[in-house]
C-alpha positions in Angstrom: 0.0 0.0 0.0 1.3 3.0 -0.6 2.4 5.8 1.7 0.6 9.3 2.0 2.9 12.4 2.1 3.4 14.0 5.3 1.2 17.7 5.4 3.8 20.5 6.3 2.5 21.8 9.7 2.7 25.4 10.5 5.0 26.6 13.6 2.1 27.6 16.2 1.5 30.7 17.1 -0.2 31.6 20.3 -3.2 33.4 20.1 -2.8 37.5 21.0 -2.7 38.5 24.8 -5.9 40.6 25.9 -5.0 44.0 26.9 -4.6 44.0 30.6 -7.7 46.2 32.3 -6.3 49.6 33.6 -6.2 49.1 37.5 -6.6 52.1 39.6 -8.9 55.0 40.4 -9.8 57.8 38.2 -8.0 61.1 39.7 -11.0 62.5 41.4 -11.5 59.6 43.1 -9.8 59.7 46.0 -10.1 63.8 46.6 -13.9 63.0 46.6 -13.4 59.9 49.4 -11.1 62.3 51.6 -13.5 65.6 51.0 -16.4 63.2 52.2 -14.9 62.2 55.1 -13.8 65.4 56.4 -17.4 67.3 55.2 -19.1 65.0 57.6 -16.9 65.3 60.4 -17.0 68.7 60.0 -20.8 68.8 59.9 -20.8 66.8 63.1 -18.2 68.9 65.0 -20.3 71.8 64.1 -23.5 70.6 65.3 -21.9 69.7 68.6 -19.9 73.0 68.7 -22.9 75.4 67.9 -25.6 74.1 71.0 -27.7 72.5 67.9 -28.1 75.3 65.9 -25.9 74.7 62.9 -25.9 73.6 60.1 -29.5 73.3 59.2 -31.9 74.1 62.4 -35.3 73.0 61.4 -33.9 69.4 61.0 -32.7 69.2 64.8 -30.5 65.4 65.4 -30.9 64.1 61.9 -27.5 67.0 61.6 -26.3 63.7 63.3 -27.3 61.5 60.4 -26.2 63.7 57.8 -22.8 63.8 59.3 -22.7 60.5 59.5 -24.1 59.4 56.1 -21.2 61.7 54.6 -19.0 59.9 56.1 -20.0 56.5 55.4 -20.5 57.0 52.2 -16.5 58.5 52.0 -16.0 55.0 53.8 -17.6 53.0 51.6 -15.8 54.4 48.6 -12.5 53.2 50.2 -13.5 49.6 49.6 -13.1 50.4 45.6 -9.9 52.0 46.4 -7.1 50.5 44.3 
């Protein structure tokens, strides 16, 4: 019987490498995560500081919770900190 010829084979090449995705923040990221932070200790502070006057009367504690939400949501920005 006779023999088939042998198929030339081309040298492999690997597939192309997927661009890498760009790790890190975008610049204003972490000025807005610090100015957070600071705007609602600063709102707290001044609510203690002021007798409970400042900085918006007609709302009384929830000043607390405004303080406070400004600066969880600065916290909570740090867990997407790279």
């Amino acid at each position: 019987m006779p023999e088939s010829k042998g198929r030339e084979k081309r040298a492999y090449t690997p597939p192309p490498k997927p661009a890498k995705a760009k790790v890190g923040n975008p610049p204003w990221f972490v000025p807005v995560m610090l100015t957070l932070m600071v705007l609602g200790l600063v709102w707290v502070v001044t609510f203690y500081i002021t007798s409970q006057r400042f900085p918006i009367e007609s709302i009384g504690r929830w000043n607390l919770a405004a303080g406070f939400g400004l600066m969880m949501a600065g916290f909570a920005m740090t867990t997407r900190w790279r």
